[in-house]
N, C-alpha and C positions, 0 to 999 in steps of 0.2 A: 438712860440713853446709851451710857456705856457698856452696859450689858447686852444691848440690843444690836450695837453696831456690829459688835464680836462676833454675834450670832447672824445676822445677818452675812459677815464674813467670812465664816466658816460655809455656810450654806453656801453661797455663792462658788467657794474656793471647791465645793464638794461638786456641781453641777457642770465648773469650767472643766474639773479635771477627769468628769466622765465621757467627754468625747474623747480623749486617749482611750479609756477602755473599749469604747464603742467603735471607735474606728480604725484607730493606732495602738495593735497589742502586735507585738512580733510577731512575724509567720513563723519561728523558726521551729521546728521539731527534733529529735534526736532520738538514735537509733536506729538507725538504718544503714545500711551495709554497702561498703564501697563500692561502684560499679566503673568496669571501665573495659575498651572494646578489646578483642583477644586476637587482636591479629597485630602485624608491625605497624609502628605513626610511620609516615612520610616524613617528621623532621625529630631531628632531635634535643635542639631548644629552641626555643620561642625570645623573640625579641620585643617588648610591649612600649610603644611610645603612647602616653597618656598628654595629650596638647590641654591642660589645664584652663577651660574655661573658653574652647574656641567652637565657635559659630560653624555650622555645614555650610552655609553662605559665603563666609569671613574665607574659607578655605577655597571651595570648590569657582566661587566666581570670580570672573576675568575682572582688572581695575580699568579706567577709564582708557586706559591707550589699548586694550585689549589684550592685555598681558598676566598670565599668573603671578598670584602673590607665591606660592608655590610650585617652581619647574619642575624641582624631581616630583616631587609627591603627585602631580598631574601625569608628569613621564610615566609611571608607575603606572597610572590608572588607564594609560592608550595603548602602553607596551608589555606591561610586568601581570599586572595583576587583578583582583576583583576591587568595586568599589559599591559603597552604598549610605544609606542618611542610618544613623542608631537613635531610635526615638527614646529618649532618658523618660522620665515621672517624675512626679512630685513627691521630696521636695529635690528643687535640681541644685542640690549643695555637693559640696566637695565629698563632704564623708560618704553619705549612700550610691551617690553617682561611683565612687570608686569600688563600693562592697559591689553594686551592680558587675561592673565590669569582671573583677576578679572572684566573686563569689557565687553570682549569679543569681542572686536575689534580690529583693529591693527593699531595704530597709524602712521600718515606720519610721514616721516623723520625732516622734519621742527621743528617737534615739539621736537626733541630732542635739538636740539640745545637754545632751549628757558629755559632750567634747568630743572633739577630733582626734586626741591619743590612747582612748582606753576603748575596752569594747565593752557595753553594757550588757551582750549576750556574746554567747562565745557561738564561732560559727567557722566550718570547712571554710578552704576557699583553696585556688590554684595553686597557692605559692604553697599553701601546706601541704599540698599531695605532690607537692615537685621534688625533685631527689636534692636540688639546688636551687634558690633563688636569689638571687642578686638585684639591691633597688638602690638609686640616688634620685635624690628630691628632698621634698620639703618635709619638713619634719613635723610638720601635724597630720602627714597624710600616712609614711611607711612607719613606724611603730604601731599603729594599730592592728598590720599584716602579721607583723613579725612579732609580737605578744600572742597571737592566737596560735601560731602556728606548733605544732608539736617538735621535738626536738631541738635541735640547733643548726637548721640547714637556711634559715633566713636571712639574709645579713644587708644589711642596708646602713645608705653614706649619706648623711643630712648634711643639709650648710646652716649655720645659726638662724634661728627665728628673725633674730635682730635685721638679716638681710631682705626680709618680705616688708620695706619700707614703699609705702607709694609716690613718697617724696624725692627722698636724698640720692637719688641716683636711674640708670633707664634698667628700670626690671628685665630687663632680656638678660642682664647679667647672670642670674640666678639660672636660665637653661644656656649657658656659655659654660657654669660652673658645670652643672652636670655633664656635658657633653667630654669637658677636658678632663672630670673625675673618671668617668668612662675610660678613656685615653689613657688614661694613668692608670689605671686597674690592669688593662691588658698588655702595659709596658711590663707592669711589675709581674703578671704572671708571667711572662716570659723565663723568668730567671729564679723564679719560687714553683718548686720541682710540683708540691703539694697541693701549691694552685693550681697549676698547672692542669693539675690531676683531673681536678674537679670540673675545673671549664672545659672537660673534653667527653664528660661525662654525656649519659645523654637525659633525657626526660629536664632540663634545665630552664630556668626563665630568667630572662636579666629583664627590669622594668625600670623605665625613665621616667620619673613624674617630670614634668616641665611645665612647672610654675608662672614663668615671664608672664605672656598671654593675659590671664586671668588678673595678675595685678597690675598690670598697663591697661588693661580692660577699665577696671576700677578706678584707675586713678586721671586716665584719658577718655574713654570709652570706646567702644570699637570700631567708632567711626574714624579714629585717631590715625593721626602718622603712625603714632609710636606703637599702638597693635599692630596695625597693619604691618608695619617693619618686622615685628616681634615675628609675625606669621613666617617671614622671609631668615629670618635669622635660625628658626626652629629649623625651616626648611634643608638650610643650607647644616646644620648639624646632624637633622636625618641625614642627609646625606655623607655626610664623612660617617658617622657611624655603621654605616653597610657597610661602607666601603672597607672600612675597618674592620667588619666581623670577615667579609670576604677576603680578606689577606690572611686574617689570624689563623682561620679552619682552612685557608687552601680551596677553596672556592668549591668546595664538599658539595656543594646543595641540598644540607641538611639541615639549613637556617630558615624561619618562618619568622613573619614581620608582621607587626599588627598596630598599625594607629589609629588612633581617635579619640577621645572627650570624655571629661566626666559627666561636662554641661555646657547651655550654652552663654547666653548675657545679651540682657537685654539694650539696647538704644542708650539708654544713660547707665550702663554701668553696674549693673547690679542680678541678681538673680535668686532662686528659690520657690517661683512660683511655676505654673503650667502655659506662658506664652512662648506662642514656635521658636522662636527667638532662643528659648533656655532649653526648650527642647531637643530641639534638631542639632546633630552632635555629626563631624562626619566619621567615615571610618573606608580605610584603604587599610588591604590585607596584601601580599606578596611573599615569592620563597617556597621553601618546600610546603608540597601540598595544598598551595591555593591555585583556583583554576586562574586562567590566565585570560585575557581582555576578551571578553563575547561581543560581538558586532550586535546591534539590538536595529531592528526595524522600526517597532515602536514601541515604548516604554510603557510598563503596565500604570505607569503613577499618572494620576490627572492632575495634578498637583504645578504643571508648568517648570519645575525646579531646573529638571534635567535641560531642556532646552532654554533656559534663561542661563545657568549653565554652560551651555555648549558642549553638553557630555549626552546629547541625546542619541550617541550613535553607538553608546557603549554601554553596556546592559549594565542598569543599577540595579542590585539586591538590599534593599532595605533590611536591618536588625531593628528588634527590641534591644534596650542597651543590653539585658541576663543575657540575651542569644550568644554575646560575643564568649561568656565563660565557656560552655561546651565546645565551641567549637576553638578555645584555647586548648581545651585538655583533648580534643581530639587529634590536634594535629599533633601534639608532641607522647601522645600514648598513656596519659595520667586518667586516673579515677575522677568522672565528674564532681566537684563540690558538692557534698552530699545535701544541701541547702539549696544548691541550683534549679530553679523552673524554669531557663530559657528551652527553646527550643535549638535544637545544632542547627543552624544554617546550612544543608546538604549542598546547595548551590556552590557556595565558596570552596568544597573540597575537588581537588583534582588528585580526585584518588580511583582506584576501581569501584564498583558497581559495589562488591562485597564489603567491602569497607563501609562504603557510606551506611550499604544497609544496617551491618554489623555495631554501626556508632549510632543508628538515629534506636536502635533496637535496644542498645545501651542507656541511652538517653531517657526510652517509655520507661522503661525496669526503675530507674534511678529515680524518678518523679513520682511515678506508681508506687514505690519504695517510700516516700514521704507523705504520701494518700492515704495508704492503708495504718500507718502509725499516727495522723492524725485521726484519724474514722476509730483507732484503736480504743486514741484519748477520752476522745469525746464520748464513745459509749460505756464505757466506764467510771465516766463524770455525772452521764445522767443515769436518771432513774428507769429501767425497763420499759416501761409502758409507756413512758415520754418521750421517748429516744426516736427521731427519724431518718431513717438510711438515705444517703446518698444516693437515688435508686438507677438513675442512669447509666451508677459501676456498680453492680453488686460483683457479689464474690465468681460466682459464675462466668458475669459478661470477660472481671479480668479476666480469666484463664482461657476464657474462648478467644478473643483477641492476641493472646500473645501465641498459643497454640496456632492459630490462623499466619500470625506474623513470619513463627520459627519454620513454617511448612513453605509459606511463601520464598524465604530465603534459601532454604534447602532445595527448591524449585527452580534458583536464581529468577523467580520473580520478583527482582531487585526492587520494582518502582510500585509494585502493590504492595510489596512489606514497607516501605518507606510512608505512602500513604495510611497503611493501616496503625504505622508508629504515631506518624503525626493528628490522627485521629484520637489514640489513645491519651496521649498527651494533655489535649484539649478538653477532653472528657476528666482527665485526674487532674489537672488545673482548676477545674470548675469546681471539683469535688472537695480540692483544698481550701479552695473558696467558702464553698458553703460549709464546711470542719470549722473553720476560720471565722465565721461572720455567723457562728451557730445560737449565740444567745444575743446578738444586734437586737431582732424585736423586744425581747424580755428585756434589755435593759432600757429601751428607748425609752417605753411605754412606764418603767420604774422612775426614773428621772423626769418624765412630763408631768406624770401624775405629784412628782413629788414641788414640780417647778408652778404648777397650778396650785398647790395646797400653799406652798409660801405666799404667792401673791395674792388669794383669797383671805389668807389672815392679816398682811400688812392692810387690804383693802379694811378689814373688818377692825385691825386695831385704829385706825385713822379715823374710820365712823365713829367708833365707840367714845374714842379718847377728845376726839379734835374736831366734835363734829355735832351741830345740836339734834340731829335724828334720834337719838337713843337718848335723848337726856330725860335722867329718872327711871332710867328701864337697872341701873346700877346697882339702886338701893333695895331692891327684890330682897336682897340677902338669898335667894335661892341657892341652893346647893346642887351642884350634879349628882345626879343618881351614879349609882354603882354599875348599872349596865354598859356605860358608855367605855369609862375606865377598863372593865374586863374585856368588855370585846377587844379594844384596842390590844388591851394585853395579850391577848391570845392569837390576834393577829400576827403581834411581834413574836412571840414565843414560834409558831407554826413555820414565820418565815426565818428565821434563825434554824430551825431544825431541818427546810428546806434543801437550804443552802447546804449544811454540814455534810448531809445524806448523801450531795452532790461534788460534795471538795471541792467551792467555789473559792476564787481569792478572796480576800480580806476587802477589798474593794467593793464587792458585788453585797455584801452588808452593810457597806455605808449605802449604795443606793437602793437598797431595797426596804431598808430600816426607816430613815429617813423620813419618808413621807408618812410614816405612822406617827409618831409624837406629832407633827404638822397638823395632818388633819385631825388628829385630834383635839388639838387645839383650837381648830376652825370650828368643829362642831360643837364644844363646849360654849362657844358664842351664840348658839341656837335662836335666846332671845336678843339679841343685835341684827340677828338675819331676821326674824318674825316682825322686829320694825323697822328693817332697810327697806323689806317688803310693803308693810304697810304705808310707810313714808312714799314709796314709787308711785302705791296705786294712786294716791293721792295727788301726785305731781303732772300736772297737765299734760296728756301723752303726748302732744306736738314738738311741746319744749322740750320731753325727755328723750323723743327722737331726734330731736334735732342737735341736742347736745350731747346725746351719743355718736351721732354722722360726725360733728365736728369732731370729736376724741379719738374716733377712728382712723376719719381723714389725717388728720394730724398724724398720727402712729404709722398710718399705710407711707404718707411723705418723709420720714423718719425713714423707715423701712426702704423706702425705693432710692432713696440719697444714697445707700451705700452702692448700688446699685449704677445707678446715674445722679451725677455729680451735680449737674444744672436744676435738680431737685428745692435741692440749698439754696442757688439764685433765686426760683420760683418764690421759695419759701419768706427767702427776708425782702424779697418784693413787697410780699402781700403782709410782713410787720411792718413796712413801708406806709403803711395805708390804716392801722392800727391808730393812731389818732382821731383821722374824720371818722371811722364807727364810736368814738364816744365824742364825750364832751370836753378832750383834751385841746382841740386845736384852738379853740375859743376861747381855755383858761391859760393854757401857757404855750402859747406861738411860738417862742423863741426856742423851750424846748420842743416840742413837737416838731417842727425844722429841722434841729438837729437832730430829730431820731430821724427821720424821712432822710436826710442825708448820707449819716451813717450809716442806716440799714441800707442805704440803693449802693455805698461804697463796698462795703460789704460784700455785698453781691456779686461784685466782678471776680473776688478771688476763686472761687469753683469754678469760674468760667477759665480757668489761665491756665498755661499748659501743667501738665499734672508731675511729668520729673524728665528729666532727657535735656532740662535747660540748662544754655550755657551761663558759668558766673558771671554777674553784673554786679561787682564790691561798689560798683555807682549806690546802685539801691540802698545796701547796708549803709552807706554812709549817711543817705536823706532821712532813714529808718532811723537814725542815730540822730541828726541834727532836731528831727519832729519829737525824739522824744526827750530832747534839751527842752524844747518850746514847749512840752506837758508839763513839765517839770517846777516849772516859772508857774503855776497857776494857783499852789498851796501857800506859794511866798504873797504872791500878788493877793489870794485872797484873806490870807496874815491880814495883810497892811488894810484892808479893806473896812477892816474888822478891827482898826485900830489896836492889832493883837501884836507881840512879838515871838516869833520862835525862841526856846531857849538857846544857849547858847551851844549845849552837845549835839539839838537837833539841827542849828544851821552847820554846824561842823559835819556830821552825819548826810547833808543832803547836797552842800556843796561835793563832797568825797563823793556819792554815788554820781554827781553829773560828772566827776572829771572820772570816775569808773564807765561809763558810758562812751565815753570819746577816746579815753585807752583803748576800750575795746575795741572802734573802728580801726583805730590805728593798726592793731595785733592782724585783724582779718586784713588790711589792706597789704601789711607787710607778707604776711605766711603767703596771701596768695602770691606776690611777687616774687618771691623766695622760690618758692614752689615751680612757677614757670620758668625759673632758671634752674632748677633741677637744684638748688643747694639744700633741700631739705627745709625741715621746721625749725628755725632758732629759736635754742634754748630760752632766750628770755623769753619770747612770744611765748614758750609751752607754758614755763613756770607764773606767767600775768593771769593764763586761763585757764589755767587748774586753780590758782587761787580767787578769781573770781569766782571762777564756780563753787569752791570752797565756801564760803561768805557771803553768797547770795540769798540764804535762809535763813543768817543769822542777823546780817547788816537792818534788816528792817524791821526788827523786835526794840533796835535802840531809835527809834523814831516816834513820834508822837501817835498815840492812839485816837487822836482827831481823823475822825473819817475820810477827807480828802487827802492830810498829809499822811495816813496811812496807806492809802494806797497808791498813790503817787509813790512811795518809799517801795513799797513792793512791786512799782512797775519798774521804778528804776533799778533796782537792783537784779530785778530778774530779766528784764534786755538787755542788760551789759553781760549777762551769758548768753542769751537767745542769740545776738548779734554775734557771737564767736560763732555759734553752730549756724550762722545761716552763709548761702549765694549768692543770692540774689533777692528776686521781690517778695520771700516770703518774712524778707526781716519786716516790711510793712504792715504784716496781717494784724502783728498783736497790738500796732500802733494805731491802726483803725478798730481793733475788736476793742481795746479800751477804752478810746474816744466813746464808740457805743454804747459801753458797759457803765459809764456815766452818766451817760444819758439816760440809760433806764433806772439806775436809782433815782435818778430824777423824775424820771415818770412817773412811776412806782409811788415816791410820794404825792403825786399830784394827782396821783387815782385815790388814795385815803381822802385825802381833801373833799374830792369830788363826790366820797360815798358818807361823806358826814362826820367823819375824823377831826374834830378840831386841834388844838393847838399843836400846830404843826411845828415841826423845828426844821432850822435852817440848818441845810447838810454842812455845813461849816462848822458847827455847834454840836454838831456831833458824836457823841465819844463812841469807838468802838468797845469800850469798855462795861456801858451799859446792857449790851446785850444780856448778859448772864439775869436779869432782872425782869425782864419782857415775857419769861415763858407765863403762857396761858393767859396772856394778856385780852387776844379773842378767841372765837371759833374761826375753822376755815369755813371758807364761801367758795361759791362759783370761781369767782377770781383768781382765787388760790390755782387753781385747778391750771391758769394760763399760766399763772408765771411758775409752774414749776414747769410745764412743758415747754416755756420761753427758756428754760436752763438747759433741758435736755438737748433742746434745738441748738442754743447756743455750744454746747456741749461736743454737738457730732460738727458742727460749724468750725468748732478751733482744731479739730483735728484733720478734718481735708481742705481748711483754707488754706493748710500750708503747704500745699497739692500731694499729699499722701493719695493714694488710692486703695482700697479694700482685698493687701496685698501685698507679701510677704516682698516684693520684691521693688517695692515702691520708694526705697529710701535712699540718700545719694550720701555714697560715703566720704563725699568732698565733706560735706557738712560738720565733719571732727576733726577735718585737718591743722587746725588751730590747737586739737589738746595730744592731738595722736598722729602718725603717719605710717608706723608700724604695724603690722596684721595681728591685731586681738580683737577675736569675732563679738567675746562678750561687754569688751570695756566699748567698744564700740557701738553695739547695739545698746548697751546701757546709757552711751551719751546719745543719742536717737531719741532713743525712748523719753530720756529728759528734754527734747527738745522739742515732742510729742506734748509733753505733760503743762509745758511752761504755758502755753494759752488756758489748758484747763484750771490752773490754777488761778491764772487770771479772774478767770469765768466765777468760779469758787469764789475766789474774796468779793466777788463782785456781788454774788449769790448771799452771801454773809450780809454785805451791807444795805440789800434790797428786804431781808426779812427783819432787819433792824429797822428801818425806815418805814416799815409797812406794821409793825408792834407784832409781831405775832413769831410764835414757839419756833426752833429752828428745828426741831423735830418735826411737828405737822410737814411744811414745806418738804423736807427731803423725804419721808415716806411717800408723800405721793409721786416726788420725782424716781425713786424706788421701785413703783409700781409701775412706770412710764416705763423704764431702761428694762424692769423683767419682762413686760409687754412685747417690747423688740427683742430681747435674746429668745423667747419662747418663739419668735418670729423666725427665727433663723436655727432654732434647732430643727424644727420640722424641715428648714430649707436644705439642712448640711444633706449631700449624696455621694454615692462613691460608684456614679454611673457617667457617660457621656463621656466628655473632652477632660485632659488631665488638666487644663485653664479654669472647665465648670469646677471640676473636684476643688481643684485647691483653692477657687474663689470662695465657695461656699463655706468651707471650713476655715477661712480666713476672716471673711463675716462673722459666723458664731465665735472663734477668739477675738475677733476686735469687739465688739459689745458685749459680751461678757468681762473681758479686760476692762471695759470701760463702766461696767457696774460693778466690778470689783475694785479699782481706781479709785471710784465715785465715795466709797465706804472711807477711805482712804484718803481721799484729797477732801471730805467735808472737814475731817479733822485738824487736816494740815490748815485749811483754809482759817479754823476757828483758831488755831495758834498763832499765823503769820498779824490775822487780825487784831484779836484781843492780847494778847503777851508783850511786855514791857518791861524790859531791860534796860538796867543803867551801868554806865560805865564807872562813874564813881562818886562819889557820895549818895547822900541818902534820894531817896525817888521822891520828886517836887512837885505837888500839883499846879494847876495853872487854869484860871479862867480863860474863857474863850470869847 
């Protein structure tokens, strides 16, 4: 079994990690030749305010009295300058939202995950083609700039990590810090000859990251006083900042201005996915070389913004976020980022005719320049005769387009060379595209084939091993012929020499390898398939259709859950109702009720709102008091039983209930703390780090008696769930357990019911015995439900806690208890446990039901195996990288969330058989006990 799960685990780790190669390889290319336009910039440095995390909404709309949150920044956009929404991508995180801006490209997903201060490719961007850059902010954002950057002309002024607290004080402080570092900078160059020097230079970029925003976002949401204030605060620093560059230069007007967003934040606080909310970014430009306020009659956008707004009388130009880089290096005269695919916003310049055309003419050269070196890659990668050209640019069409362009401009046909740029553009975009996405099919088609061969052998080992179809077909003694083995061989051999031929990555051999050993191993079962077959025809076709409809149905409801939520309602309705179809309600009423009760309570949590809710530490505390009152039930059923607990385990179980009500305590205090701005106290941090510490191990010293074992494992792991929850979802695992009781109860009274006798009473017992059970039956029909009653329950513990299918669905209120300082990963790591805690539940629950029911705990989770591959194959076909940047990122949020969760699944069976079966003493020797 241990050999198996490994493998299984690898497989699994090998399939999640091929949608990075499939979807998420880096655009980037290298070698191509700096471009940049040949005539003089209208300014000579560029000024970049980055509003860290701020909404096009949050900015550009009037507050209830009909007032901006922003004067100047609105003054700007009726009197000064151009304005417009910058639509960001997925993912809309700080890191790529930023390479966006200043590099102009858009980074894959992958790379986020690699950190915020190093670059995992190296890549152009504005600050490195600038003669000078200067940046203050936050110090997981400007280090990544100024590592890449060649020489030593980057220089940036961070304030401590330590200061991105969500707690201990009002985050506006952090863009107050930068503002007065700013201030300080051009005091001191004043009087430093050297600096002096430099800031008079021209081709320069000073860049504000301005942090506040984004973590007042997070920690109030943006519905809050305190962003909103924050927006007002940033405002009022733009402002002294012009004002201050226009003292320093002598009011030159050789200064360009440029703000806007990395991203934006959703309703409650959070972001990363594709809702308008994290997309819609705004951006106000002003200064040298931006056109100045256009009167608009009527605005191209249908979209209502502009006139809900009240900016509908002033021509908005919407950007792509890339667009803003070109048209950073246009205005101040630098070489586009040789990485960059926006397009320059020609709109926004207030420059002559020639210019414009001159830069968007720059622009085609510099993109076409990353086209042709990946067209270059790529036919060199493949094999001749395989190779297909991008045919829409051949070599030809470029040079006739650009010849057409250069004629146009020497014609001062300004506006057909500009169309004819922005044509070409579009065309070597696409071309990058398809360079880009050139082996997508080949590998899809490698990984399906390979994702079908796995499931077809666990299907075929579960027949063979655990299943009476095939019995006697074993002892054949037959032996595989040699033909089967060579083919394979030579299959492998062919595709390894494929690959070479082609200097594919080391990657592109695990998935195309893979499915060889697999299916060959499927087809060495030849005589297990000749009587699955035989055994079918046999089986009454009505029943076999009808019990495929049902397996389907089942998998399709699975599937549309992620989907829509009220799925899941649907679903534990109609387990609601799983009693009257047999003969449970007649043999055990009392449980039957409580399952009809639990499942219909159940049911309300996919119905409740899904994150955006405000904290109710009420609920944690009732969450807490119900699971005092569970608690009482292994004691009371002791005394029942005329039994006594020993004396380490009453000591052990008194300690987890008054663990239990610390913990409310910790959540009611941090939040209190927290609403008076004084931070996390120390002792609150240090109670829930050690809980969580000692919550995997505290219930290993507890009795391996089935209900005091789990009871020991529920309490121990609520008095963390209760630190990581808000509100109602501290409820969910206090009803999912209630349930999960009930069904080992069931569970045994379905054995009963099928001719099982001597039944034990779940008080009696021991989780110890399991290791003794295997192969005690064959799987049945039956089997078949309750492993899909796991999987259900399964996708049930992960959106009862209103998770949604979606990187941006978690509330970072929820770690306030162990953390309040900004660490992306110790935070998503407490998430993600806080994720896992109901699964685990579910798991011991899962343990104790295959206990109860005699049967191998291997059978059960292969089939449940076969269920969670059934849905991830579901959603590989579903991932796309077409429509709405919401469909994109949804889809591929689905395929990691169920794969994650069959990779988990490999993972928490284990964990599950530990917390269960393992017994530790604290001292003396280990003392049995009748029950």
């Amino acid at each position: 079994m241990l050999l198996f799960l490994a493998l299984g685990l690898l497989v699994h780790l090998v399939f999640f990690v091929s949608i990075f190669d499939i979807y998420f390889t880096s655009p980037l290319v290298h070698g191509m030749t700096p471009q940049f336009t040949p005539l003089p910039p209208p300014a000579k440095r560029l000024v970049l305010f980055v509003a860290d995390g701020l909404r096009a909404d949050s900015l550009f709309a009037l507050d209830e009295a009909g007032n901006s949150r922003a004067p100047f920044l609105r003054n700007v956009i009726i009197h000064e300058g151009s304005w417009g929404v910058s639509h960001t991508r997925v993912p809309t995180e700080s890191r790529p939202g930023h390479v966006a801006l200043i590099a102009g490209f858009y980074e894959d997903v992958s790379a986020v995950a690699k950190g915020w201060k190093e670059n995992p490719v190296e890549f152009d961007s504005l600050f490195n083609e600038s003669k000078y850059t200067w940046s203050w902010g936050s110090p997981d954002i400007l280090p990544m700039f100024a590592k890449g950057a060649g020489g030593n002309h980057v220089y940036t002024h961070s304030y401590d990590a330590e200061r991105e607290d969500f707690g201990a004080h009002d985050a506006a402080k952090l863009d107050t810090w930068v503002f007065e570092n700013v201030k300080d900078f051009f005091q001191s160059a004043r009087g430093n000859q050297s600096l002096f020097s430099k800031v008079n230079e021209d081709k320069i970029v000073f860049f504000l990251h301005l942090l506040g925003i984004d973590t007042n976002g997070h920690a109030h949401r943006p519905s809050s006083r305190e962003y909103k204030d924050n927006i007002k605060k940033v405002d009022d620093g733009v402002k002294e900042i012009v004002s201050l560059f226009n003292e320093f230069y002598g009011n030159d007007g050789k200064t360009a201005f440029v703000f806007t967003s990395d991203h934006g934040m959703t309703e409650w606080g959070s972001h990363g996915a594709g809702h308008p909310s994290e997309t819609l970014t705004p951006l106000v430009a002003w200064g040298a070389g931006i056109k100045y306020p256009q009167k608009a009659s009527a605005q191209q956008f249908d979209d209502g913004f502009s006139k809900e707004w009240r900016l509908g009388n002033w021509k908005r130009q919407d950007v792509n976020q890339a667009d803003i880089a070109p048209l950073m290096a246009s205005l101040i005269g630098v070489p586009f980022p040789l990485n960059s695919v926006g397009t320059l916003p020609v709109d926004y310049l207030n420059s002559t005719d020639l210019f414009r055309a001159e830069s968007m003419f720059t622009n085609a050269v510099q993109i076409l320049e990353q086209f042709k070196v990946k067209m270059t890659q790529r036919k060199e990668a493949t094999l001749p005769f395989l190779f297909t050209p991008f045919k829409p640019l051949s070599d030809s069409q470029q040079l006739d387009i650009l010849r057409k362009a250069r004629s146009f401009i020497k014609q001062e046909k300004f506006a057909e060379a500009i169309s004819l740029c922005v044509e070409l553009i579009g065309l070597a975009l696409k071309g990058l595209t398809y360079y880009h996405t050139y082996d997508r099919f080949f590998l899809g088609v490698t990984v399906a084939v390979g994702f079908v061969g796995w499931t077809s052998y666990v299907l075929l080992l579960i027949i063979k091993s655990h299943s009476s179809l095939t019995r006697g077909t074993c002892e054949d003694g037959k032996k595989p012929g040699r033909l089967l083995p060579c083919s394979f061989a030579a299959v492998g051999v062919f595709m390894v020499f494929f690959l070479l031929i082609q200097a594919c990555p080391w990657t592109y051999y695990l998935y195309c390898l893979l499915p060889v050993p697999i299916w060959y191993a499927v087809l060495r079962e030849s005589q297990v398939i000749q009587d699955l077959v035989a055994s079918l025809v046999t089986f009454p076709l009505s029943r076999l259709a009808g019990c495929l409809s049902v397996f389907a149905l089942g998998i399709e409801v699975l599937v549309l859950s992620l989907f829509y939520r009220y799925m899941l309602t649907a679903g534990l309705i109609a387990f609601a109702g799983w009693p009257f179809l047999t003969q449970l309600w007649t043999r055990a009423k009392v449980a039957s009720l409580s399952w009809i009760f639990f499942s219909l309570l159940l049911a309300v949590f996919p119905l409740m709102p899904v994150v955006g809710r405000e904290p109710d530490i009420s609920l944690v505390a009732v969450a807490g008091l119900l699971v005092l009152l569970l608690a009482l039930v292994p004691v009371i059923s002791a005394n029942k039983r005329e039994s006594t607990l020993l004396k380490q385990e009453r000591l052990i179980h008194l300690l987890q209930m008054l663990s239990t009500v610390l913990s409310v305590h910790v959540v009611r205090s941090t939040h209190s703390s927290l609403l008076r701005k004084q931070g996390l106290p120390l002792p609150n941090q240090i109670v829930s780090w050690a809980t969580l510490a000692s919550s995997l191990a505290v219930p290993l010293l507890s009795s391996t008696a089935l209900l005091q074992r789990l009871s020991s494992i529920l309490l121990s792991l609520m008095s963390t769930y209760l630190l990581l929850s808000t509100g109602y979802e501290a409820l969910f695992p206090v009803v999912l357990s209630c349930l999960m009781f009930t069904w080992i109860h069931m569970e045994q009274e379905t054995m009963q019911q099928c001719g099982v006798s001597c039944k034990q009473k779940l008080a009696s017992i021991q989780f110890s015995y399991n290791t003794d059970i295997d192969q005690l039956r064959q799987l049945c029909l039956d089997d078949i439900r309750r492993a899909f009653f796991l999987v259900f329950f399964l996708v049930v513990a992960f959106f009862g806690t209103g998770n949604i299918a979606s990187v941006n669905s978690f509330d970072l209120a929820s770690v306030y208890c162990f953390l309040t300082v900004f660490s992306p990963f110790m935070m998503g790591a407490l998430m993600i446990w806080k994720i896992l805690i109901p699964f685990v539940l579910v798991m011991c629950a899962f343990e104790a039901v295959q206990l109860t029911t005699q049967l191998s705990s291997k059978s059960l989770f292969l089939i449940v195996l076969v269920i969670s591959d059934i849905m991830a194959l579901h959603f590989f076909f579903l991932v796309k990288d077409y429509g709405s940047w919401l469909d994109i990122g949804t889809s591929i949020s689905h395929y990691v969330i169920v794969m994650s969760m069959t990779i988990f699944l490999v993972l928490l069976n284990g964990l599950a058989q530990l917390l269960t079966t393992t017994k530790l003493q604290l001292y003396g020797k280990p003392k049995t006990h009748l029950t």
